[in-house]
C-alpha positions in Angstrom: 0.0 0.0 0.0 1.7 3.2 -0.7 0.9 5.8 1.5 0.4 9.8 -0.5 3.1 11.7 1.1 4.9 14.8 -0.3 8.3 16.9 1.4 8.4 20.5 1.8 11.1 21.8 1.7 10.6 25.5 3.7 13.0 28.2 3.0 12.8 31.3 5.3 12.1 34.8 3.6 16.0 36.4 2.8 17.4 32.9 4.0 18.5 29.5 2.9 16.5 26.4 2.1 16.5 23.7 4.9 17.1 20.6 2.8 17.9 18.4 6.2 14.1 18.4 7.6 11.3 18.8 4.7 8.1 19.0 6.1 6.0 16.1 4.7 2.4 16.4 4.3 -0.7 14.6 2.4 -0.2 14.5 -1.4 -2.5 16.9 -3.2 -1.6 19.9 -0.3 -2.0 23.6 -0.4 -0.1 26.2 0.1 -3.0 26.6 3.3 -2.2 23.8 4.4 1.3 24.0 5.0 0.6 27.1 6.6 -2.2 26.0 9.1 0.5 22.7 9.7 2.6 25.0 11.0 0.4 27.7 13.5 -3.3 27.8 13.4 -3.0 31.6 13.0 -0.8 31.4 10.1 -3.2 31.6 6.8 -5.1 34.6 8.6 -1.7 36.2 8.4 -0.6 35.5 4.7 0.5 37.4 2.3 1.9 35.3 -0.2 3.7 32.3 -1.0 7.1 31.8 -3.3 7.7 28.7 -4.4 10.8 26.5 -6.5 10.1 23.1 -8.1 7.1 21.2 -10.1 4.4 22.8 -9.3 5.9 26.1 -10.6 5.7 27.5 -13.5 9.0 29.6 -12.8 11.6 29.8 -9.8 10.1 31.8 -7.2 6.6 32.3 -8.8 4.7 34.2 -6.1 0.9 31.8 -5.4 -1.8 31.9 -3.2 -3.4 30.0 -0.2 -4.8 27.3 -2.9 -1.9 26.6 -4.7 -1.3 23.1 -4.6 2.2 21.7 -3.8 4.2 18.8 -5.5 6.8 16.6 -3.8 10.5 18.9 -3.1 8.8 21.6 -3.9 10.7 24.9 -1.6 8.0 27.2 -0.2 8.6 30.7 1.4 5.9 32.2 3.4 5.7 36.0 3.4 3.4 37.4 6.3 1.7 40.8 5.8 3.8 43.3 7.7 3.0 43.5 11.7 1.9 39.6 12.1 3.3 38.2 14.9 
């Protein structure tokens, strides 16, 4: 039985990509869902999302909340300015 995971790789705005722990989640993922994986409060907060890889059309194309995410895909997560 194969199980429908993917790995995120998360790289932090101005930062570098942390290839050691990728955070793996449910095939077929959103950019939301990565987001409410990681704080509940998260989403409310987003601005937008950068991503590298498949699901890309370009490096760094700058996506939504219901972009979906392919396996190694790198994500950024920009807040809106204040957000805790």
């Amino acid at each position: 039985q194969k199980l429908d995971f993917i790995r995120i790789y998360l790289r932090p705005k101005g930062g570098d990509t942390d290839y050691e722990e990728p955070m793996i989640i449910q095939s077929g993922a959103t950019v939301q869902d990565v987001c409410n994986k990681i704080h509940r409060n998260m989403a409310k907060n987003f601005r937008y999302g950068l991503v590298w890889g498949k699901s890309a059309k370009f490096d760094g194309q700058k996506v939504g909340l219901d972009h979906k995410l392919v396996d190694e895909d790198v994500l950024t997560i920009v807040k809106v300015p204040g957000a805790i």
